[in-house]
C-alpha positions as CSV (number, residue, x, y, z in Angstrom):
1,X,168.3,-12.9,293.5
2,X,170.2,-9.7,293.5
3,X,170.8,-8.2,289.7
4,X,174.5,-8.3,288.6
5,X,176.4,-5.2,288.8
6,X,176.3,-3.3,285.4
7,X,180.3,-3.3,285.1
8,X,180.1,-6.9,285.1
9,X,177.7,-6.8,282.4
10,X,180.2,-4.7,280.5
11,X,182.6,-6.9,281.1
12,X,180.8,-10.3,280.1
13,X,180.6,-8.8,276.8
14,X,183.3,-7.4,276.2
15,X,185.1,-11.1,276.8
16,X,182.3,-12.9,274.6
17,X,183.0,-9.8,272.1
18,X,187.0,-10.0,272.1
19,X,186.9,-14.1,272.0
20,X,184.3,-14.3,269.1
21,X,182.0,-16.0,270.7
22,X,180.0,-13.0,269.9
23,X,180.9,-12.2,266.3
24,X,180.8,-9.0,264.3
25,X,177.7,-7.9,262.9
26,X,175.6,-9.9,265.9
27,X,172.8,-7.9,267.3
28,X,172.4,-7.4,270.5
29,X,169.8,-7.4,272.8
30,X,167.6,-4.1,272.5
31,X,168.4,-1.6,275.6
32,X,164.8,-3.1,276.7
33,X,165.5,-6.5,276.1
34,X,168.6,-6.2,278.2
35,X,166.8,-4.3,281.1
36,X,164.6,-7.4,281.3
37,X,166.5,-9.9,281.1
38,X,169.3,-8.8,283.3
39,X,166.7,-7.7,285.9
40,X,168.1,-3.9,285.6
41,X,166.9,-0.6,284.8
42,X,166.7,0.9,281.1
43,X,169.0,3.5,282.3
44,X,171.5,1.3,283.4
45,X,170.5,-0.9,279.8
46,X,171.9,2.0,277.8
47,X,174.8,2.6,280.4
48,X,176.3,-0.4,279.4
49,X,175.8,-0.4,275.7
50,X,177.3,2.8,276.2
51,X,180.3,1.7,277.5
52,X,180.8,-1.4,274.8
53,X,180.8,1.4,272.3
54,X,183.4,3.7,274.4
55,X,185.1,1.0,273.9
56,X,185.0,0.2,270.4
57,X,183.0,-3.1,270.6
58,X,179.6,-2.0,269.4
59,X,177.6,0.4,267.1
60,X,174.4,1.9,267.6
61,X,172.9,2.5,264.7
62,X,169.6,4.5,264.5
63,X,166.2,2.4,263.7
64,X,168.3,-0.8,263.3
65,X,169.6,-1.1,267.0
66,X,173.4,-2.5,268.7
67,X,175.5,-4.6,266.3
68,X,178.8,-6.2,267.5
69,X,181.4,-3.9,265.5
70,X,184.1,-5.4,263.1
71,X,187.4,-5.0,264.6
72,X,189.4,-3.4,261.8
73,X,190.8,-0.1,263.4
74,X,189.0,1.3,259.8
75,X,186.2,3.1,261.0
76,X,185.5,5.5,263.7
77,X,186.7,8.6,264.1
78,X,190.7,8.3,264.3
79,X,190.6,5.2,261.6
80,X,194.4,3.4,261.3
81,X,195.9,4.8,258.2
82,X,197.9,1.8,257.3
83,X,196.7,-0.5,254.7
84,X,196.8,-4.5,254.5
85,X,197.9,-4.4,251.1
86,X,199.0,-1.5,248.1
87,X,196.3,1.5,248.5
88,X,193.7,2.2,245.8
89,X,192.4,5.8,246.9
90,X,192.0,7.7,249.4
91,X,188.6,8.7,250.5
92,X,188.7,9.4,253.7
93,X,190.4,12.9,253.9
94,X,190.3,15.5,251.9
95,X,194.3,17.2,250.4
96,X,193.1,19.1,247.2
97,X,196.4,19.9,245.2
98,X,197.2,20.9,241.9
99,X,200.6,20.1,240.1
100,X,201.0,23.8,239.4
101,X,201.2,24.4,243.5
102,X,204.9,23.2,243.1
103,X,206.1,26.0,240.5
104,X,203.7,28.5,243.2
105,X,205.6,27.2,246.1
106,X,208.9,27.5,244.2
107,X,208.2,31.0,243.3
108,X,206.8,32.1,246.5
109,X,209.4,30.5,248.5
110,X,212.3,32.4,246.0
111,X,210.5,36.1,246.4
112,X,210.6,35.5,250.0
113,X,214.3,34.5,250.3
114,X,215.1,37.6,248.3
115,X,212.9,40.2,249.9
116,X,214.5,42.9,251.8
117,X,214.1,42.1,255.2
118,X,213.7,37.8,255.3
119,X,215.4,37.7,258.2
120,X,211.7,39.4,259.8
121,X,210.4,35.6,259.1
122,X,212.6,34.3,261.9
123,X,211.0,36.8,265.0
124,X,208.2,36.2,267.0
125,X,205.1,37.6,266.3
126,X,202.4,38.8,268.5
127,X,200.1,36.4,269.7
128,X,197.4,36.5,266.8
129,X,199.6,38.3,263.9
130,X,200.8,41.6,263.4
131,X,198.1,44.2,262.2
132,X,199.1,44.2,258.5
133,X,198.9,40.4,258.2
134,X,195.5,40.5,259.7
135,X,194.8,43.5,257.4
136,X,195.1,41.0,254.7
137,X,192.6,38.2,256.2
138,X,190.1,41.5,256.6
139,X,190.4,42.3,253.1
140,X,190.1,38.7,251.7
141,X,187.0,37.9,254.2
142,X,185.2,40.5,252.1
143,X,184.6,38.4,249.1
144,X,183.0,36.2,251.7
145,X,180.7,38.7,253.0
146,X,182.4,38.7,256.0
147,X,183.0,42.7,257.1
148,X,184.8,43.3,259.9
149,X,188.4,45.3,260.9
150,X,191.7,43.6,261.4
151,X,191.6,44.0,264.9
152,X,188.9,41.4,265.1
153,X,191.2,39.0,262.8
154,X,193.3,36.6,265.0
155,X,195.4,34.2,263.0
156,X,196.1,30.8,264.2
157,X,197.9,27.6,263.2
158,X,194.9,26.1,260.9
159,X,191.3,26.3,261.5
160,X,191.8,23.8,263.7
161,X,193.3,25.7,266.2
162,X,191.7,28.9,265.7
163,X,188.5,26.9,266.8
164,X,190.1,25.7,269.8
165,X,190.9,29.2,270.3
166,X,187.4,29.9,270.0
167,X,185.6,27.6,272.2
168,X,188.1,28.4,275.2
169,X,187.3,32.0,274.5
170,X,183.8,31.2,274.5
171,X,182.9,27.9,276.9
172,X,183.9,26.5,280.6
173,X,183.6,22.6,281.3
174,X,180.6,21.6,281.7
175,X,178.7,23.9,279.0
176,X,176.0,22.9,276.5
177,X,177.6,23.2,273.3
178,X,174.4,23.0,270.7
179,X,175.8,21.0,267.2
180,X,174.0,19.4,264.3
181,X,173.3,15.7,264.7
182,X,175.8,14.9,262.1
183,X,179.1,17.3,261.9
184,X,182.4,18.0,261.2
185,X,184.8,14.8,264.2
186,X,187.3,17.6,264.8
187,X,184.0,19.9,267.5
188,X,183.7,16.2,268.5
189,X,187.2,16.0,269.4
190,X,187.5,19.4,270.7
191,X,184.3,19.3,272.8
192,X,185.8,16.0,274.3
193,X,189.0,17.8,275.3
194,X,186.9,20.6,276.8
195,X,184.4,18.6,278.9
196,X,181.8,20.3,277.2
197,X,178.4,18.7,277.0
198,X,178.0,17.9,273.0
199,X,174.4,18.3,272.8
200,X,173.0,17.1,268.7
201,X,170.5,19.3,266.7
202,X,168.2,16.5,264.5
203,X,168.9,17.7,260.6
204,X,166.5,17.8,258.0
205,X,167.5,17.8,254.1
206,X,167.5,21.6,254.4
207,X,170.0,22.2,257.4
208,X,169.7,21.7,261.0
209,X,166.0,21.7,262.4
210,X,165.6,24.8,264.0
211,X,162.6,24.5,265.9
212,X,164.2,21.4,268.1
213,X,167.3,23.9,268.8
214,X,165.0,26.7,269.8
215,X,163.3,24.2,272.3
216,X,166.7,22.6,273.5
217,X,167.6,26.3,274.4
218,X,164.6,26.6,276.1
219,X,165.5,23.5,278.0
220,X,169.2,23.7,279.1
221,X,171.7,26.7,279.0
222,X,173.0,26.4,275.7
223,X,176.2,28.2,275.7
224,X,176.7,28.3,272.0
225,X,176.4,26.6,268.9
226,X,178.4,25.4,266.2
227,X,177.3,25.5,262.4
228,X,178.6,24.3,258.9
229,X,175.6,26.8,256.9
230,X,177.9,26.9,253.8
231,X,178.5,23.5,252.2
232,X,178.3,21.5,255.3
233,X,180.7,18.9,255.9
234,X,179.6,15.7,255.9
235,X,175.5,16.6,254.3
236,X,176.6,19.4,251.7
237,X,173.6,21.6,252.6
238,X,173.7,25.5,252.5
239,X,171.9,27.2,254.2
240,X,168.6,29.7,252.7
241,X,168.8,33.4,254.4
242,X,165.1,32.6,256.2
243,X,167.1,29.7,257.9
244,X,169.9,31.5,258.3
245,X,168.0,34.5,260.0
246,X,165.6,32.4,262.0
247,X,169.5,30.6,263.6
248,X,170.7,34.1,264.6
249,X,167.4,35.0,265.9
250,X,167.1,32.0,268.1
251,X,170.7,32.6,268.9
252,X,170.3,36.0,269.8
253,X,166.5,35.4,271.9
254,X,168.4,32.9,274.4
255,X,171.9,34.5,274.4
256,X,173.7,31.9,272.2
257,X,177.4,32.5,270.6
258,X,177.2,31.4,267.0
259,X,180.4,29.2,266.0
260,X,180.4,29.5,262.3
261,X,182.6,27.0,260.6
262,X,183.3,28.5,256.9
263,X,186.1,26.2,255.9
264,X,183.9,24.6,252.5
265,X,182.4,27.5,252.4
266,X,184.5,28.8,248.8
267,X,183.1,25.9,247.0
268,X,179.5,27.7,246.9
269,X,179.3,30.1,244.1
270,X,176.8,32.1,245.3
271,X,176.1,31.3,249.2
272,X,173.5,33.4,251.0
273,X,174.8,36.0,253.3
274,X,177.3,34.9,256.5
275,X,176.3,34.4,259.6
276,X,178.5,37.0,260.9
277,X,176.7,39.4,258.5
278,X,173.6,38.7,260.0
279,X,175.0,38.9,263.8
280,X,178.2,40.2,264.0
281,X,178.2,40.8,267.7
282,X,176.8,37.5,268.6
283,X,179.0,35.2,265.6
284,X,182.9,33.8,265.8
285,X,183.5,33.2,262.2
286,X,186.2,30.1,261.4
287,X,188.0,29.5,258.6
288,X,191.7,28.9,257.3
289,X,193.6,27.0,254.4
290,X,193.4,23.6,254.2
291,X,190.7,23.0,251.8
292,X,190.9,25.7,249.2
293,X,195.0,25.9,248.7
294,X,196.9,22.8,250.4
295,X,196.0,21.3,253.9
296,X,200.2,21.2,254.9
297,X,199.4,25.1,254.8
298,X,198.7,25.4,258.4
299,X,197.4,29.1,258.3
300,X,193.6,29.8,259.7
301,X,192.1,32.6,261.2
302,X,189.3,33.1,263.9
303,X,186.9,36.8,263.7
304,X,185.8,37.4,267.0
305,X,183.2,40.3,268.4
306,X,185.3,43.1,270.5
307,X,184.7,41.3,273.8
308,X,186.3,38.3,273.2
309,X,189.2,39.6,271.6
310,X,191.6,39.8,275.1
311,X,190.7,36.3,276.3
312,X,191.2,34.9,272.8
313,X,194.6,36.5,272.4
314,X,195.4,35.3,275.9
315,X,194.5,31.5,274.7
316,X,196.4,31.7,271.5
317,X,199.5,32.3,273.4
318,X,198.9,30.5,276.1
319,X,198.5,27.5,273.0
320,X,201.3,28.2,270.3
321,X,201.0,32.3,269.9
322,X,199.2,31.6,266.3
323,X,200.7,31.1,263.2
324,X,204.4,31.0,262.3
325,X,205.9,33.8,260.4
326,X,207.4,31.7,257.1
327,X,203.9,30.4,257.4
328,X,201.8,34.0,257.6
329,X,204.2,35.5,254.8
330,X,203.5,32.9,252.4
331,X,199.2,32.7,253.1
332,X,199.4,36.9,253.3
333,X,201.4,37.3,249.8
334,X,198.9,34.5,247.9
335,X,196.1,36.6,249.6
336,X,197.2,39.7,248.8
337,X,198.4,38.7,245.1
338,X,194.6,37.1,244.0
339,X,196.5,33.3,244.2
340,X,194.0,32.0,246.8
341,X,191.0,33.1,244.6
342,X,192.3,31.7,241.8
343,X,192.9,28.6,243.3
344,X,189.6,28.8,244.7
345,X,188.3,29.0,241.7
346,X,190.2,26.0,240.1
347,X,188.7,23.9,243.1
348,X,185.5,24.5,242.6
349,X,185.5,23.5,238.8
350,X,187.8,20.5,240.3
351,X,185.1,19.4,242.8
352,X,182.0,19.9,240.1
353,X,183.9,17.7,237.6
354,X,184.8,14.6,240.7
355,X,181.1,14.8,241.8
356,X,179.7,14.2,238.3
357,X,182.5,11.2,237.8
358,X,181.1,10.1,241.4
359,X,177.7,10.2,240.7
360,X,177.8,8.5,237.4
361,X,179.9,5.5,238.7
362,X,177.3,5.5,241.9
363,X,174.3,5.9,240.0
364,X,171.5,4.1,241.7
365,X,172.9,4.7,245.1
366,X,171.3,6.8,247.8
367,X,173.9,10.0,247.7
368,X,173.7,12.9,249.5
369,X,176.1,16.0,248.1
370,X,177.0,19.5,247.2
371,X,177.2,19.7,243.3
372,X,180.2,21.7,243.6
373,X,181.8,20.2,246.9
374,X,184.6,17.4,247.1
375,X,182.6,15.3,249.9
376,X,179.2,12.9,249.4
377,X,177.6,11.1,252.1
378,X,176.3,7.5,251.2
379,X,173.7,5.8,252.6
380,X,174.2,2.4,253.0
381,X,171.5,-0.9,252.1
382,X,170.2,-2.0,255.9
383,X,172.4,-5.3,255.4
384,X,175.6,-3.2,254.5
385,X,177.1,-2.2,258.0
386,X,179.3,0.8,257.7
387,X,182.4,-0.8,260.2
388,X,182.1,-3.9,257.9
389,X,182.2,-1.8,254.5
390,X,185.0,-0.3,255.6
391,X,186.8,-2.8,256.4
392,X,186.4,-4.8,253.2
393,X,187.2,-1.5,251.2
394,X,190.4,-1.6,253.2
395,X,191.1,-5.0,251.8
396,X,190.9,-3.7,248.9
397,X,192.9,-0.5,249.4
398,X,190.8,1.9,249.6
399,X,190.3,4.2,253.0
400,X,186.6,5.9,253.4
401,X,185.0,7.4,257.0
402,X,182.1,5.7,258.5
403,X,179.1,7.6,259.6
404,X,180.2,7.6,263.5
405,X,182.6,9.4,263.0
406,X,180.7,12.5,261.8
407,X,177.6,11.5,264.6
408,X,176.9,13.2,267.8
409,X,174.0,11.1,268.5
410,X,174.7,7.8,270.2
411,X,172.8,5.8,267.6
412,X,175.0,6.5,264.5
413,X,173.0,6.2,260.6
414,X,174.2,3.6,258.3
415,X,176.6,5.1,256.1
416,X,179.7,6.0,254.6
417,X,181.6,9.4,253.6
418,X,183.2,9.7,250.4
419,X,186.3,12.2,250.2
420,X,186.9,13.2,246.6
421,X,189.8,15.5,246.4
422,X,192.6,13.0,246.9
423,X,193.3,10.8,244.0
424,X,194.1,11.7,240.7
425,X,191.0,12.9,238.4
426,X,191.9,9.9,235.9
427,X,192.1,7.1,239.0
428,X,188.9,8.6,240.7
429,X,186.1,6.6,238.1
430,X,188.1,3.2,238.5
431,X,188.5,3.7,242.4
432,X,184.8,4.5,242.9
433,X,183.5,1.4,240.7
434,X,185.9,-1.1,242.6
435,X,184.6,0.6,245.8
436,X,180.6,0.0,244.6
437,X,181.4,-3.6,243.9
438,X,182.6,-3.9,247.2
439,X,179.7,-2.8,248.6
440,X,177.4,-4.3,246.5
441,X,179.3,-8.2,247.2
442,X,178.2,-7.7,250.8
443,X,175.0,-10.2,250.5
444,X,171.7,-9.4,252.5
């Protein structure tokens, strides 16, 4: 009897999916199980689990196997941001603001309508900002341990962008891009639009496992790899300099460009050296905005070695020529003036005071987290599936991110991300303890 095609596996259960005849949270078949009984190969097995889960029907998660997902539109990595009823909190993105940022807007916004020459604001810049503005990125970089000269400063429209900027520069379809197992969706995104070949680095509690990236570069032409070494986003780890040497030393023994993401990277108080201070010529340093002053501030930046400065500039204007002038002028003058450090500095003592409230009303959970960093990662009880804890929370009005969204690997682990920034201090404790009863109602 000639095995059915694989497509028409797919599409048997996608149909018993989609009619509930297979409900949520039924496991499926293991990939061997299927190959067996469907009279097909293991390859093809996976092929089609792989497709359910393209699709948005299943999850693989990793030791537990392929669970029919719950429907919500709450998980994954675009979750729906409409609620069923009133929201609680928001913990699925991260917008740090301070009630003070309104007077600092007002101000800024006044001194910029009176200085001599506003109507400046209103003409194009050159792609990548004009010399002075990046003058002022060069200068504030320092602090960061980041040395380099303005010319090597592109701005960008948000960190975002600037790391678009920087894997065009950097990658062709078709490229191995190297990235830790769990990471930051938007390189998932990216690497998508790109047709670049997302290839994960296992972790370990200390940071990426380096030896398994040394022999994956052995293996395949790695073309570079992206990194979180400073308060990684979603595990919170940072770095030690042995680590940090041994990456650009593996980077620099099979010609690897280090992507290095710095974006949390303000919350550490005293982080090892940069990446791009251990390999300047062999580093694209990311950062911008968002996270330390106010994420509708769409200012980031990209430092790139010398040789990749004329393709990148090409890119940004080929893209949206970098970032506006109203835009530059405002970041520039809080750079200049110390407001960005001192914000900084406020978020730090922000995000130390919303992890302690998080860990006291999680005590007893499995939490994984930067004492200083507005993001914990939350492993879940094997009977607690992430797509079904998030949509119950949902119910309840409150928005978290489920561990695919942050996975590379095709088997995702079972848990949740907490974003801490967003509700009030004083509504954070109350949210937290309604979301633990949530999960713990979930019987086994």
């Amino acid at each position: 009897m000639r095995s059915p095609s694989y497509k028409a596996i797919v599409d048997e259960y996608a149909a018993a999916i989609r009619s509930g005849a297979l409900p949520a949270g039924t496991r499926l078949p293991t990939h061997r199980a299927l190959a067996r009984d469907r009279r097909i190969a293991l390859a093809t097995a996976t092929r089609v689990y792989a497709e359910l889960g393209a699709a948005g029907l299943v999850v693989g998660e990793q030791g537990r196997g392929t669970f029919v997902r719950v429907r919500s539109d709450y998980d994954g990595i675009e979750p729906s941001r409409t609620l069923p009823v009133p929201r609680v909190a928001e913990l699925s993105f991260n917008q740090p603001l301070a009630p003070e940022q309104r007077d600092l807007l007002r101000q800024a916004l006044r001194a910029l309508a009176s200085s001599g020459d506003a109507e400046a604001l209103l003409r194009q810049h050159p792609p990548g900002g004009h010399r002075h503005d990046r003058a002022v990125v060069a200068r504030y970089l320092l602090d960061r341990g980041v040395d380099t000269a303005p010319e090597n400063v592109l701005l960008a429209s948000g960190a975002q962008q600037a790391l678009d900027c920087v894997l065009r520069t950097l990658t062709r379809p078709g490229d191995v891009l190297a990235v830790d197992a769990l990471s930051y969706p938007g390189i998932k995104l990216l690497a998508a639009a790109h047709g670049l070949d997302l290839t994960p680095v296992p972790a370990t509690p200390a940071g990426p496992d380096l030896d398994a990236l040394d022999r994956l570069c052995r293996t395949r032409p790695v073309r570079a790899v992206y990194t979180i070494p400073t308060v990684h986003n979603p595990l919170g780890w940072v770095l030690d300099r042995p680590r940090r040497e041994r990456l650009a030393a593996v980077a620099a023994e099979h010609d690897c460009t280090l992507i290095e993401d710095g974006t949390y990277a303000f919350l550490e108080t005293a982080p090892p050296p940069p990446l791009h201070a251990l390999a300047p010529d062999r580093t694209c340093y990311v950062a911008g905005l968002s996270k330390n002053v106010a994420p509708g501030l769409r200012f980031g930046f990209a430092v790139l070695p010398d040789r990749h400065l004329r393709a990148a500039t090409t890119h940004l204007r080929a893209a949206a020529w970098g970032a506006p002038g109203l835009t530059t002028a405002l970041a520039t003058g809080w750079l200049a003036d110390g407001t960005v450090t001192r914000l900084e500095q406020q978020r730090r003592t922000d995000a130390a005071a919303r992890q302690h409230l998080a860990r006291t009303a999680l005590a007893g959970l499995t939490i994984t987290a930067h004492p200083t960093s507005y993001i914990q990662w939350l492993t879940l009880e094997p009977h607690q599936r992430p797509d079904q804890v998030a949509a119950l929370l949902a119910a309840e009005g409150i928005l978290i991110s489920t561990a695919d969204a942050f996975a590379t690997t095709p088997h995702h682990p079972n848990a949740i991300r907490l974003a801490l920034a967003t509700p009030p201090l004083s509504e954070l404790p109350a949210a937290l303890h309604r979301l633990r009863s949530t999960i713990e109602s979930i019987a086994p």
